[in-house]
N, C-alpha and C positions, 0 to 999 in steps of 0.2 A: 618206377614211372608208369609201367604197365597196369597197376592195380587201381592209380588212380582214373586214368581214362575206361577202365570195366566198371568203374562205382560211379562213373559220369555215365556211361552208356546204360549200365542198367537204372539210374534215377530216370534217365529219358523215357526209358520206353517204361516204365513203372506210371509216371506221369501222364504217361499217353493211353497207357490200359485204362487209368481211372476217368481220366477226360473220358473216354469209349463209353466207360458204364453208368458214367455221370449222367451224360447226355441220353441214354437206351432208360435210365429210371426215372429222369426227367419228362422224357416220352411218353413212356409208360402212366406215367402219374397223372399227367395233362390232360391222355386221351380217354381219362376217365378208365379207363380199364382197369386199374389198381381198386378204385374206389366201386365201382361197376360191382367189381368181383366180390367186394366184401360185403358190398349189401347183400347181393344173392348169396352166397354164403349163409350170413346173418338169418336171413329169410328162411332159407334151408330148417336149419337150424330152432327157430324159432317154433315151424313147422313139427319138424321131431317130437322135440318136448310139449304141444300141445295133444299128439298124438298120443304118446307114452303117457300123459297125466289122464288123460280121457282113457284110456284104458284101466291103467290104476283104478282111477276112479270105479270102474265098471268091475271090477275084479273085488274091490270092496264092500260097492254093493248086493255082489254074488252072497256074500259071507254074511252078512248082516240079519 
């Protein structure tokens, strides 16, 4: 009788964690912050590899 009221207590609070995290990436998501971040990232990113190509570049011309 014991085991089932601990597999009822811990689906509760199991249920109740996910509700928690549901709602903090739903936040997350809304406030533009998730998306925010990927762009700048991206940007980042984009940034690098025109630097490193412009260099290449520059490094081939050395040689040529």
């Amino acid at each position: 009788m014991n085991n089932k009221g601990i597999t009822l207590i811990a689906l509760i609070i199991t249920i109740i964690i996910l509700i928690i995290l549901t709602g903090l990436t739903i936040d997350f998501a809304v406030n533009d912050k998730l998306f925010n971040t990927a762009e700048s990232v991206k940007n980042k990113s984009e940034e690098q590899m025109n630097t490193q190509q412009q260099m290449a570049n520059e490094v081939r011309n050395l040689y040529k």
